[in-house]
DOTILUM-524349 format. One record per residue (C-alpha): residue number from 0; residue in one letter; chain; x, y, z. Coordinates in steps of 0.1 Angstrom, whole numbers, plus 5000, padded with zeros to 4 digits. Example, Ala and Ser with C-alpha at 12.3 -4.5 7.8 and 13.67 -1.06 7.14 Angstrom:
DOTILUM-524349
i  aa  ch  u  v  w
0  A  A  5123  4955  5078
1  S  A  5137  4989  5071
//
This chain:
DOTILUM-524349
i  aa  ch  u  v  w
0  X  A  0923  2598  2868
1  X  A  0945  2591  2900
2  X  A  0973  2615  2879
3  X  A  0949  2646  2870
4  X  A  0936  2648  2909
5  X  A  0971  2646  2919
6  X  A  0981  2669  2893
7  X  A  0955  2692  2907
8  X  A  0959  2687  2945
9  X  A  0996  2698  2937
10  X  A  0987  2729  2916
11  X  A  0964  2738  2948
12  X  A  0989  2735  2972
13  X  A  1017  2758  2953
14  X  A  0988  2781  2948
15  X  A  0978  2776  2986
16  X  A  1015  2784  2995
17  X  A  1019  2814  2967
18  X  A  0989  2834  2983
19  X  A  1005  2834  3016
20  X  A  1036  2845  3007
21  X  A  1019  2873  2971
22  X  A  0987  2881  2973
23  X  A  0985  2875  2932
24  X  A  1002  2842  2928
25  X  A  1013  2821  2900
26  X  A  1008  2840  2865
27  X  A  1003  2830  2830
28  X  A  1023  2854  2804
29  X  A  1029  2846  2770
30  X  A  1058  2823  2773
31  X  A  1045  2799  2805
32  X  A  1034  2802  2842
33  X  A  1056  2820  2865
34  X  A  1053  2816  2903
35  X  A  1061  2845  2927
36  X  A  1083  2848  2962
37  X  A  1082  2874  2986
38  X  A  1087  2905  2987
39  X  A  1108  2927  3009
40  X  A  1069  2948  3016
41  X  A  1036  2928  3029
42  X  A  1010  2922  3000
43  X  A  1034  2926  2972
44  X  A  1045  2898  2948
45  X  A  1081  2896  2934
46  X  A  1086  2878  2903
47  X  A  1126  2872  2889
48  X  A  1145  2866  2866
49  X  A  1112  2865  2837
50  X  A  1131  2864  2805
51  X  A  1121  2887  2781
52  X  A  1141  2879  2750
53  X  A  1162  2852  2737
54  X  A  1200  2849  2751
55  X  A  1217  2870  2724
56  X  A  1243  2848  2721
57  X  A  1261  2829  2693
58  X  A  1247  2841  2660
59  X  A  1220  2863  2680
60  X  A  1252  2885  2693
61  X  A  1247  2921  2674
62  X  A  1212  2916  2667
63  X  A  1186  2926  2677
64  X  A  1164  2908  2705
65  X  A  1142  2881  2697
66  X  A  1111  2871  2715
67  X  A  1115  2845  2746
68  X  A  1118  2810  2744
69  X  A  1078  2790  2757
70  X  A  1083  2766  2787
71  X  A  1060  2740  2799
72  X  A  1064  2738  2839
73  X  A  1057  2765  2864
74  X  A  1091  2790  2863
75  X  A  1104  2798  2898
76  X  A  1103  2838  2902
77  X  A  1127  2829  2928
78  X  A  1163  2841  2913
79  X  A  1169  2868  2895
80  X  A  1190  2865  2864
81  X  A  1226  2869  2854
82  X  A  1238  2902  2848
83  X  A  1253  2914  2819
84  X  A  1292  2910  2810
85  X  A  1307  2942  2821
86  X  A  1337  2952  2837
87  X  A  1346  2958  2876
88  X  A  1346  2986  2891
89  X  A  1379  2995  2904
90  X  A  1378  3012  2939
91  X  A  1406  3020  2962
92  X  A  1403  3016  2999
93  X  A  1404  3040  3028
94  X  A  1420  3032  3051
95  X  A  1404  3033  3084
96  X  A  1366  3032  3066
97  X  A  1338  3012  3051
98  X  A  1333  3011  3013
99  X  A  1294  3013  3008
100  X  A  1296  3012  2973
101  X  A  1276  2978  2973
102  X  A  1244  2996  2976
103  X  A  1247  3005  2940
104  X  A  1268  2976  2922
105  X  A  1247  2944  2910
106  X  A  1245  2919  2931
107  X  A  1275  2897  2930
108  X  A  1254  2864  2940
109  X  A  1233  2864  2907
110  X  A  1266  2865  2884
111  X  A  1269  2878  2848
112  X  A  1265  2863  2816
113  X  A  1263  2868  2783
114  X  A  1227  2853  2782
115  X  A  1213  2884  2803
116  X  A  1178  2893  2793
117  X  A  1159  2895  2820
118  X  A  1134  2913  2840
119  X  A  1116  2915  2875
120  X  A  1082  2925  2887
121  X  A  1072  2938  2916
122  X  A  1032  2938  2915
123  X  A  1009  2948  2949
124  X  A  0976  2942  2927
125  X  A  0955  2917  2945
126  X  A  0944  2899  2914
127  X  A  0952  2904  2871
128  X  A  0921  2927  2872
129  X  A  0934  2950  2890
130  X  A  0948  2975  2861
131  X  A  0973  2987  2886
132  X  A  0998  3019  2874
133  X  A  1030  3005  2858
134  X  A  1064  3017  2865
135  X  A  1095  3002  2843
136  X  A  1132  3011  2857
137  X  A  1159  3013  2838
138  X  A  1192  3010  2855
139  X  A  1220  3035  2853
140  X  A  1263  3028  2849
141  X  A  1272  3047  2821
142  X  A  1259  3019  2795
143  X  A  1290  2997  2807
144  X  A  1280  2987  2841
145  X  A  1250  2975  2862
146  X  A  1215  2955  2862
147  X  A  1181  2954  2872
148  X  A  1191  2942  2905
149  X  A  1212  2968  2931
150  X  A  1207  2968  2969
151  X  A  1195  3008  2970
152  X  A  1169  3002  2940
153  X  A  1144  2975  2958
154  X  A  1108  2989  2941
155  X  A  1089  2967  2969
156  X  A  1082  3003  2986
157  X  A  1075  3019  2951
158  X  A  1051  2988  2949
159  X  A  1030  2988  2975
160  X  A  1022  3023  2965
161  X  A  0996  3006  2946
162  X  A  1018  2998  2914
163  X  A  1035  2974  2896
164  X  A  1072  2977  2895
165  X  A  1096  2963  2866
166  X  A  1131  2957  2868
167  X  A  1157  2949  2841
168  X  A  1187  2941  2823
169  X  A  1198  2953  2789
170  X  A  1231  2947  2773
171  X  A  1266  2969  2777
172  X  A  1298  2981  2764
173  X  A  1308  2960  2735
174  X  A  1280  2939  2738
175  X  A  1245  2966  2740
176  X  A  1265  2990  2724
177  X  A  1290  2984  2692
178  X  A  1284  2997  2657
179  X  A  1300  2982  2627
180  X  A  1297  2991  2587
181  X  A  1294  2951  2587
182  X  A  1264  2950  2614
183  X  A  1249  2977  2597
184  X  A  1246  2966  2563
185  X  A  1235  2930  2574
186  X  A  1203  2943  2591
187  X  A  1194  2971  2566
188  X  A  1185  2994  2600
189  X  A  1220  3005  2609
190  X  A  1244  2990  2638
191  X  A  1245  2992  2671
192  X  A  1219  3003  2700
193  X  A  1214  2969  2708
194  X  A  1214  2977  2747
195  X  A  1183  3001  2735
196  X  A  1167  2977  2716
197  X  A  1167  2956  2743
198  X  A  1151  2982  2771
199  X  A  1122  2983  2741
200  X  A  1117  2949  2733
201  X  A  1115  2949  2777
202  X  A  1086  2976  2771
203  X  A  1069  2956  2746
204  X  A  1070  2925  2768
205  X  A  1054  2945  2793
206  X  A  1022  2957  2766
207  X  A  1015  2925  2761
208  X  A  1019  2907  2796
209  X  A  1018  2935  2822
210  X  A  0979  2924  2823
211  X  A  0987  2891  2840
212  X  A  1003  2908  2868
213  X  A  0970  2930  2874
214  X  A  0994  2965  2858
215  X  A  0976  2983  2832
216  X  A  0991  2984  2795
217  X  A  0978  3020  2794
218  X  A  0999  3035  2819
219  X  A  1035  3029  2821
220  X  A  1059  3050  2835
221  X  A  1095  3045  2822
222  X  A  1122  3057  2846
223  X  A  1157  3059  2854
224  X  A  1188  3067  2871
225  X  A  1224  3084  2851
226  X  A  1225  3062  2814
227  X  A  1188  3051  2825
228  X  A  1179  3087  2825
229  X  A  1194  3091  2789
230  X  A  1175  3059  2780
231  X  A  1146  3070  2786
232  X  A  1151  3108  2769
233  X  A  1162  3085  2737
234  X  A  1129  3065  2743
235  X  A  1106  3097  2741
236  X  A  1126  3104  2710
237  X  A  1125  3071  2690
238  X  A  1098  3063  2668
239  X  A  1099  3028  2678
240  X  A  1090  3034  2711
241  X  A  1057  3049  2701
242  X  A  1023  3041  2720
243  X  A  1049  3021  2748
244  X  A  1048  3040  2779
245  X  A  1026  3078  2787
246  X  A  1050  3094  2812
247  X  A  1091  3098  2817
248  X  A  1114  3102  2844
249  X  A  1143  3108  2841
250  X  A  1173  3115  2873
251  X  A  1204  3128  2863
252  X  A  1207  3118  2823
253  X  A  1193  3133  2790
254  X  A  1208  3131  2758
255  X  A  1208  3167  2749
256  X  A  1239  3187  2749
257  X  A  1270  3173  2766
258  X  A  1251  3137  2769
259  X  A  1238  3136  2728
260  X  A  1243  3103  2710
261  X  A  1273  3103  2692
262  X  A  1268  3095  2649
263  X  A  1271  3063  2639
264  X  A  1300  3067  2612
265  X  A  1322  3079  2644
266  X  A  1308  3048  2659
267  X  A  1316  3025  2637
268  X  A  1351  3037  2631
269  X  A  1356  3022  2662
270  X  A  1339  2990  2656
271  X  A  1362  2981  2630
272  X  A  1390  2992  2650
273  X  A  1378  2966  2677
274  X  A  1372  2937  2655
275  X  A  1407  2939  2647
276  X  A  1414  2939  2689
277  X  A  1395  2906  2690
278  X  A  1412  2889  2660
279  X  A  1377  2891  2636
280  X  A  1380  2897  2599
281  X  A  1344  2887  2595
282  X  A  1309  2888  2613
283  X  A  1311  2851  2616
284  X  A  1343  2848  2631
285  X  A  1333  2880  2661
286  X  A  1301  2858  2668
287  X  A  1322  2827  2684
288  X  A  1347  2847  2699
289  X  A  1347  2839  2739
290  X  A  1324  2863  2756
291  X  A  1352  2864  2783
292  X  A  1378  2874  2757
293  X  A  1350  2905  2741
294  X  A  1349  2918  2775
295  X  A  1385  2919  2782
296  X  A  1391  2934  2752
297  X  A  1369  2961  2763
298  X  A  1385  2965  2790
299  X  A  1418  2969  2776
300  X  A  1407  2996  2747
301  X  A  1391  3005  2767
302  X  A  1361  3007  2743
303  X  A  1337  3032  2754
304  X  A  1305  3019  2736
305  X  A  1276  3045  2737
306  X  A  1240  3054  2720
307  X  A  1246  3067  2686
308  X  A  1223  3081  2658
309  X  A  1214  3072  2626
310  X  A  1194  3035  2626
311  X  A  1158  3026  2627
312  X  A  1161  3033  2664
313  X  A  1174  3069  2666
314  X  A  1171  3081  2627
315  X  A  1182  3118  2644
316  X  A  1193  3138  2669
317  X  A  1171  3138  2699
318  X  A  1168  3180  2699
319  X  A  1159  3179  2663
320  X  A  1132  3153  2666
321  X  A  1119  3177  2692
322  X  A  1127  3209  2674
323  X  A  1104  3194  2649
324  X  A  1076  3181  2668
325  X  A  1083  3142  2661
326  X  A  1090  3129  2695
327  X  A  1064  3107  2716
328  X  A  1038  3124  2730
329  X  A  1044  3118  2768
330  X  A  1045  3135  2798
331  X  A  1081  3139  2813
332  X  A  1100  3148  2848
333  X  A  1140  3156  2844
334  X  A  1162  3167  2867
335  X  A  1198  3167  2882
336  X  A  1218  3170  2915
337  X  A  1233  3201  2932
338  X  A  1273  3179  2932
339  X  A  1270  3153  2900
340  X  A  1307  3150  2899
341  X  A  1317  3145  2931
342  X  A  1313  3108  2926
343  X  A  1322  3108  2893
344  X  A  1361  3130  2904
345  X  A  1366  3153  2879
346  X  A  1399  3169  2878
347  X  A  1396  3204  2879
348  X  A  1414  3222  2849
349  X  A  1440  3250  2858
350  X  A  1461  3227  2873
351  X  A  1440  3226  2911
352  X  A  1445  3264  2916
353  X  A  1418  3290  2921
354  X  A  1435  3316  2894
355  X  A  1442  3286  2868
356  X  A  1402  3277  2871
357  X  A  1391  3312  2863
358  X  A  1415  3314  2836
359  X  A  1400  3280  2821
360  X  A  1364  3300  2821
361  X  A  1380  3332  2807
362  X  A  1397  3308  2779
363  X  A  1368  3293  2773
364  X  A  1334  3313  2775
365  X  A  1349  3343  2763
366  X  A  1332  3375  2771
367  X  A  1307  3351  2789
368  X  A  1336  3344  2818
369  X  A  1324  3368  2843
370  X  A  1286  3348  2843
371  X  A  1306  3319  2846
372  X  A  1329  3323  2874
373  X  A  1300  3341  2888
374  X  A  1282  3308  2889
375  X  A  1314  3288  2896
376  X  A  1332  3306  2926
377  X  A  1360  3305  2935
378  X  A  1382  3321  2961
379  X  A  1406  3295  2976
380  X  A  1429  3265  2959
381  X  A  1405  3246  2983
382  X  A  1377  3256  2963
383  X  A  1382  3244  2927
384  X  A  1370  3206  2930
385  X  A  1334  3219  2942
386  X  A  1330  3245  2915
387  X  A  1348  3223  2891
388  X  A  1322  3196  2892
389  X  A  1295  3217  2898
390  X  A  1302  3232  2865
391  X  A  1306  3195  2846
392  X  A  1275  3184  2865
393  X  A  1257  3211  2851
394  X  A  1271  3204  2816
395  X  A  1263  3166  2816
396  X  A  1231  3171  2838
397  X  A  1216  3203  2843
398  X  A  1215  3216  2808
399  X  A  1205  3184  2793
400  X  A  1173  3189  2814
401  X  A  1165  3222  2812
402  X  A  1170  3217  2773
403  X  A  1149  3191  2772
404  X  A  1118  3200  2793
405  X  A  1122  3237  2774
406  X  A  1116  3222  2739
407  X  A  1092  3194  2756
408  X  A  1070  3225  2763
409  X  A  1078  3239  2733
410  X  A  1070  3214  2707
411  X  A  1046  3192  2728
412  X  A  1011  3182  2740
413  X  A  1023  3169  2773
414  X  A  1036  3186  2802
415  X  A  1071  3184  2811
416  X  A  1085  3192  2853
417  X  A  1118  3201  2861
418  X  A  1137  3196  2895
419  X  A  1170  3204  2912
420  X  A  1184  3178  2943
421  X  A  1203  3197  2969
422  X  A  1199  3179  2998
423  X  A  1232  3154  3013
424  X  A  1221  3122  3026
425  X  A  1241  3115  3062
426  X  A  1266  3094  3055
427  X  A  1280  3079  3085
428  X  A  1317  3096  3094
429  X  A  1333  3061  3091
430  X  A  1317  3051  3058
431  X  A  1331  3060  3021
432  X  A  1310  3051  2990
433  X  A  1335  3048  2960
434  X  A  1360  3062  2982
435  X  A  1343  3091  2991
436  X  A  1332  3104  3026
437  X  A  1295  3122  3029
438  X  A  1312  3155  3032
439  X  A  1333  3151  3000
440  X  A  1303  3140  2981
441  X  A  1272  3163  2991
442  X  A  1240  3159  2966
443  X  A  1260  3134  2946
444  X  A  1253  3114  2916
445  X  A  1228  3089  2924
446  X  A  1220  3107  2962
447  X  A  1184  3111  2955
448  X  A  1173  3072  2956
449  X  A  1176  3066  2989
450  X  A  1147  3088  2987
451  X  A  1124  3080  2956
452  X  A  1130  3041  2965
453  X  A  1128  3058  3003
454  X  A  1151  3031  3013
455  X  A  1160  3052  3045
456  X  A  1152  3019  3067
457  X  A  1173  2995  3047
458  X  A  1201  3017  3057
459  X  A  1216  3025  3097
460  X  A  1224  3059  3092
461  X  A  1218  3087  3112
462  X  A  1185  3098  3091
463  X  A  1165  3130  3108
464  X  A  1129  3137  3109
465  X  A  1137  3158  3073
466  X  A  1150  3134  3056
467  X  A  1117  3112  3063
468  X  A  1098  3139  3051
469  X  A  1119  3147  3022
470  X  A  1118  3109  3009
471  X  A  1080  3106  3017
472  X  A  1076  3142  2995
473  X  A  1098  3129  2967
474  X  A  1082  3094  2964
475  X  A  1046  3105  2969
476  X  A  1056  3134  2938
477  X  A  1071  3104  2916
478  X  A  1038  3080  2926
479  X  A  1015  3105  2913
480  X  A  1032  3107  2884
481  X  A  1032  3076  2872
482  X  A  0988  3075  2884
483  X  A  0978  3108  2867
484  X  A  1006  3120  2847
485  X  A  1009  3147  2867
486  X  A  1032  3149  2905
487  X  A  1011  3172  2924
488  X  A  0991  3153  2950
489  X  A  0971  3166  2982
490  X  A  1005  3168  3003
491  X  A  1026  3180  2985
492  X  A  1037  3214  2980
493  X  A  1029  3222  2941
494  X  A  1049  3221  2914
495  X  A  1041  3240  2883
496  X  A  1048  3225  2846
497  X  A  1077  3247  2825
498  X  A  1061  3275  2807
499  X  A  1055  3267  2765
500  X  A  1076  3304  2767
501  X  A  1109  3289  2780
502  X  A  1107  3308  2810
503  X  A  1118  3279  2836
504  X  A  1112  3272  2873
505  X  A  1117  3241  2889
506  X  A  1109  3218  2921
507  X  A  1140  3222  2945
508  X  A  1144  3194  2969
509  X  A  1167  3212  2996
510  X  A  1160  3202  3029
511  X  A  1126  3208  3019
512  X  A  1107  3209  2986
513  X  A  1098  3244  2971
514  X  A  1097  3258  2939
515  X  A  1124  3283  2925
516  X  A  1143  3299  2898
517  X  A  1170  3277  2878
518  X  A  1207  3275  2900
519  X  A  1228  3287  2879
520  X  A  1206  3297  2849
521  X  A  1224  3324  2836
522  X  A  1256  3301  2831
523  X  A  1232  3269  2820
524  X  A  1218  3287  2792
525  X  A  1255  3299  2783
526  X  A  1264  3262  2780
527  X  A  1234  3253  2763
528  X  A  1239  3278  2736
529  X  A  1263  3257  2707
530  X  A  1239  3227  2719
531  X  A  1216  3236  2689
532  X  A  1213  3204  2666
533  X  A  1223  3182  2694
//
């Protein structure tokens, strides 16, 4: 008797303690009990490092994910899981200035691991009743890099918003994302995808436990940044992800066009070819290879592991599933930035030189140069880097999106909005982020964040009274989203769905938002033209 009241004098007290710190406090999912911290926002509860799958590790490595592991005590929500093996990124200093790339590299105290699948949740609802909107980010790094946890993406703001925030890992390179005839004929489904399969077997942890943290089943948002973007275009497209989420986002990544998934016999081509880097002749043998030795021989291929089509996850291309009216019915937001590549340092082809760039677009579109290099000025040597990777970003980005939400409208029952980010966030004169200054880098890869997470605060640069606005615009449009399904709100300037006739406007968030034509459309819809089947 003496042990139950102490048993339940303790259990009041941790719950005592949990409702000071999250208004929700401990939850019960599936698996076990799961006690919250703090968040970085009043009245929001942050729970870490909830696994959602088995470590995929030893004989689980290739496979796909397998549901968590029960435990019997209370989890801590208190540290966030590993991230998963992937390589570091190289940077070289400046001299004289800061590197700020931090704000977008997992964080280096939670360490990396081959036993990586985990998630976060962010939850302002006040109790499990609460049937609060859900939101589920998907990080980007070009499928080799990243996690669920990255200084500019805290969702404590996002939360409070009156939602429920998740956060996660999913695996990489040779890990998420190796195909192999082996791996393919042991599951009967094809090879590879595994970093997919992962992000889904995330979602499906959040149908069936998203209650506990007062979200609501019924409306989940899945979002994300560069190869989180593609994710979730792949996601509207997959016939496993049916009934998971209602609405997409998707910055700066779809996988139409430039950004398509690659076949799987190409795929697994290089699969075999990699075995033989690691010393396997069989699936056994790859299974206990090191993780540290798999990664380095990544590194050294390097193998360039990315979504492919042709399993149970991706039976087709993307653009055909929407050509023929299979994909999930969801509503969707794409977009891309004004200066993609300016983080991502192209080389511009024609050696540098203004008259070797125009001959590239005369080589190459043909009787379509004079559009091109109508979109892509240039008149000085000086000028080739900007129009170069405006013309890459546009190929990688812009008509990936514009594809996308055209055959969305198309095809589809739901509505699909377009935008374009042209706005440069002030970076401080003596700060670089990957070695780039603010002026180098404009509205760069990854710029508009800072103002969906509006994470201007967390930050001491020299923000003005239009970037506040701007970031309060952009989050309030991305909020509304994921509540209704559709962005427009009561302060907000409107933003009008693309047309079922292809004719395409979109949301441009200059220093201001307001609705115009497509940049560039003329020379988008040139590159989109041999994008058919992909």
């Amino acid at each position: 008797m003496i042990g139950r009241l102490a048993l339940a004098a303790m259990a009041a007290l941790i719950t005592c303690a949990t409702a000071q710190a999250a208004s929700i406090g401990i939850v019960r999912v599936k698996e076990g009990d799961i006690a919250p911290v703090p968040a970085a926002q009043p009245d929001v509860s942050l729970y870490k490092g909830v696994p959602y799958a088995k470590p995929p590790v030893g004989d689980l490595r290739w496979r796909a994910p397998q549901p968590p592991e029960s435990w019997m005590a209370v989890r801590s929500g208190a540290h966030y899981g590993p991230a998963c093996l992937q390589p570091p990124v190289a940077i070289a200093p400046r001299e004289g200035l800061k590197e700020g790339s931090d704000l977008f590299l997992p964080s280096s105290g939670d360490g990396q691991s081959e036993d990586c699948l985990y998630l976060n949740v962010w939850s302002s609802a006040p109790d499990r009743f609460a049937r609060l909107p859900v939101m589920v980010y998907l990080h980007g790094g070009d499928f080799r890099t990243g996690s669920g946890n990255t200084p500019i993406q805290d969702p404590s703001r996002l939360a409070a918003k009156g939602l429920v925030v998740v956060t996660l890992n999913y695996r990489l390179g040779a890990f998420g994302f190796l195909n192999h005839p082996d791996l393919a004929r042991e599951s009967g489904a094809g090879s590879g995808n595994y970093g997919l399969l992962d992000q889904l077997a995330a979602l499906k942890w959040v149908q069936e436990n998203i209650g506990a943290f007062g979200g609501d089943p019924a409306q989940v948002t899945v979002f994300g940044g560069s190869a989180g973007a593609t994710s979730v275009s792949l996601l509207t497209a997959s016939p496993l992800a049916k009934g998971l989420f209602q609405r997409a986002i998707a910055e700066s990544g779809a996988a139409f066009g430039a950004r398509a998934p690659q076949p799987a016999a190409t795929a697994e081509a290089a699969g075999v070819k990699f075995f033989k880097e690691i010393g396997a002749t069989s699936l056994a043998q790859a299974r206990v290879v090191p993780a540290q030795d798999i990664l380095q021989a990544q590194i050294r291929g390097p193998f360039a592991g990315r979504p492919t089509v042709g399993d149970a996850f991706m039976p087709k291309s993307p653009a055909a599933i929407y050509a023929a009216g299979q994909q999930n019915e969801v509503a969707v937001i794409a977009g891309w930035n004004a200066d993609e590549y300016t983080l991502l340092a192209p080389k511009p082809p024609g050696g540098g030189s203004a008259a070797g760039f125009k001959a590239y677009l005369a080589r190459r579109f043909g009787a379509n140069a004079g559009a091109m290099q109508a979109a892509y000025p240039v008149k000085a040597d000086e000028d080739t880097q900007r129009a170069a990777g405006r013309l890459f970003g546009d190929e990688a980005f812009g008509a990936g999106a514009v594809r996308w939400t055209r055959l969305n409208a198309q095809s589809g029952a739901k509505p699909g909005y377009l935008y374009y980010f042209n706005h440069a966030a002030p970076i401080p004169a003596d700060t670089v982020l990957f070695g780039k200054t603010g002026e180098e880098l404009g509205a760069t890869h990854g710029g508009e964040m800072y103002y969906v997470y509006n994470a201007l605060d967390d930050l001491a640069w020299p923000w003005t009274e239009q970037d506040r606005a701007l970031a309060k615009a952009m989050q309030g449009y991305w909020v509304n989203f994921a509540k209704t399904g559709d962005p427009n709100g009561a302060d907000v300037p409107r933003w009008s769905a693309v047309s079922k006739s292809g004719a395409v406007r979109l949301m441009n968030f200059g220093d201001a938002p307001r609705m115009t034509i497509v940049p560039r459309g003329l020379a988008i819809d040139v590159i989109n033209r041999p994008a058919k089947g992909r």
